[in-house]
N, C-alpha and C positions, 0 to 999 in steps of 0.2 A: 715281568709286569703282566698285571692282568688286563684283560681287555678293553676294562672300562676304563684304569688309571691309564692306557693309552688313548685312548677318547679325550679324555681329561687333558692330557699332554698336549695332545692337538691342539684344542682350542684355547689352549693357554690358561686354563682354568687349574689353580690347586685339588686335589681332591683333600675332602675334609672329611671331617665323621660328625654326623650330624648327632648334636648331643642330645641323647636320651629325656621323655617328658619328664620321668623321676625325681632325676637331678633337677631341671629346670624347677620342677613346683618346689622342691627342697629347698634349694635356694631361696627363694622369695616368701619363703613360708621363714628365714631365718629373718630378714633384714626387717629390720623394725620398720614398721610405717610411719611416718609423721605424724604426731599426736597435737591438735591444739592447744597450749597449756591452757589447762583449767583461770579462769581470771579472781584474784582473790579478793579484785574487788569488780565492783560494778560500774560499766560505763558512766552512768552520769559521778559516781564517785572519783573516776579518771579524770572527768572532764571538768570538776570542782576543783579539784589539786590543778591541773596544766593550768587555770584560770585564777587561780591562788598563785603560783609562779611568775606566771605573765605579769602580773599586779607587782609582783616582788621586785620583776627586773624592772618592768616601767617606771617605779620607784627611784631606783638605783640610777637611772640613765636620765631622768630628769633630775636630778640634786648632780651628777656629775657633768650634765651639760649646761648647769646654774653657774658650778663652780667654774668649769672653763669660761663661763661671761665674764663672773666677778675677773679672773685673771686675764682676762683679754683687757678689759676697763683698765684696772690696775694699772697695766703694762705702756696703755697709753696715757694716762693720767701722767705719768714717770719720764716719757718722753716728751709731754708736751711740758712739764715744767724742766725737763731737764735744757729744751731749747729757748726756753723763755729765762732761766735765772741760769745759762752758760756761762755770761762772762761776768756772774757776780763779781766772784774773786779780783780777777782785774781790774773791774770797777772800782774794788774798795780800794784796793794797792793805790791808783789813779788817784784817791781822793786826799794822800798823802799830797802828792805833787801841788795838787789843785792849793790844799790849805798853805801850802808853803810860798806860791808866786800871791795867794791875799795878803798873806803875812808880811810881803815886799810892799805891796802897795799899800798898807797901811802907813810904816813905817814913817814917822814924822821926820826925822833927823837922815836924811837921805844926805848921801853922798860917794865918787864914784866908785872907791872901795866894796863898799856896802852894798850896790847893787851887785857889782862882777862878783863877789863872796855870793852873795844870794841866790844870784840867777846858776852859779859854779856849783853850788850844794844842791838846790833844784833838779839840775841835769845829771849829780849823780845819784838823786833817788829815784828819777825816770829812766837812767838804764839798767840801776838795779831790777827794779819793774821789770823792764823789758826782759832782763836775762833769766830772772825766775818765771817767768814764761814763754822760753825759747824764741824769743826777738833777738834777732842777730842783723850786726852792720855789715855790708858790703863795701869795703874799700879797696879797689880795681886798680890803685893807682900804680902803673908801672905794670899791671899784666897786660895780658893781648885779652882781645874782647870776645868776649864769650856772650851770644844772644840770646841765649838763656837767662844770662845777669843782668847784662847790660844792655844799654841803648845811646846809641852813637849820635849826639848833638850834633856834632860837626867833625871836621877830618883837617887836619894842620901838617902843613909840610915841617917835616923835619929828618932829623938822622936820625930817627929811634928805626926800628923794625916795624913793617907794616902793619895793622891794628894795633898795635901798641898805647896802653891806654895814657896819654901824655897830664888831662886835669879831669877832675871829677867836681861838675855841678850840682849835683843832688845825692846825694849817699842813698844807696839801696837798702834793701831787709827782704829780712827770709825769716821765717815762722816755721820750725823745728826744722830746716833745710827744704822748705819751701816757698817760691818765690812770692813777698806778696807786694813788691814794687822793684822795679829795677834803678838799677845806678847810671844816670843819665850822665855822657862823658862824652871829652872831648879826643879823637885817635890820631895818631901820624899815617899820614899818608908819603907815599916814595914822590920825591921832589922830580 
């Protein structure tokens, strides 16, 4: 080692070789400099076109934010008659029922036959109703009471088993197996 590379060692310094100017301008006489590209048009001609675009989109974003009204309207138009003419259907079905208890009371020649027939075919065009539109009976008689279904009138001694539903005063319903009145009952209570 020579003198200096141990100087170098010392102070914890690499020795290097310091690169000749030669190279150095050679180098940078290679690397191309960054050239501004020439512009093939001219500013205010750039600035005609981006204001020509803008106008393009402005265009497009007003007629697309028109359209989402129209469909917003639409949407609610659709919901507000769909809550208002909901239970057409049923209504008409219902107007069966209705024309058939006038048609009892019109009826001249009454008698008790004729009503119980009447009033018998009446009630089975209003459960038909009921069943083409998921109205279902609750009848509880002989289960145990479920609070969900039912509601307990009163509690009567007896041998059955405790909540045990013994009479039913008002028959329940449920609308597609949801409650929309319970079945009001009478339950055995332990003597």
């Amino acid at each position: 080692m020579t003198e200096k590379e141990n100087e170098n060692a010392v102070k914890g310094q690499k020795s290097e070789d310091p690169i000749p100017d030669t190279e150095l301008n050679s180098e940078i006489a290679e690397t191309p400099s960054p050239q501004e590209p020439e512009p093939s048009e001219s500013i205010a001609e750039q600035l005609q076109q981006a204001l020509a675009d803008v106008e393009k989109h402005k265009d497009a974003w007003l007629r697309a934010k028109a359209e989402l009204d129209n469909v917003r309207k639409r949407a609610q138009i659709d919901v507000s008659a769909a809550h208002k003419y909901a239970l057409e259907r049923f209504s008409t079905e219902l107007l069966v029922v209705k024309d058939s208890l006038e048609a009892a009371l019109k009826t001249d020649n009454v008698t008790f036959e004729s009503i119980h027939d009447g009033v018998d075919l009446t009630l089975k065009q209003l459960t038909k109703v009921f069943e083409s539109f998921g109205i279902s009976e609750i009848t509880p008689l002989g289960e145990i009471l479920d609070p969900h279904k039912h509601q307990a009138m009163s509690a009567v001694d007896s041998d059955e088993a405790t909540n045990t539903i013994l009479s039913v005063f008002q028959k329940g319903y449920l609308l597609n197996d949801r409650l929309i009145r319970p079945a009001l009952v009478s339950v055995a209570k332990s003597k």
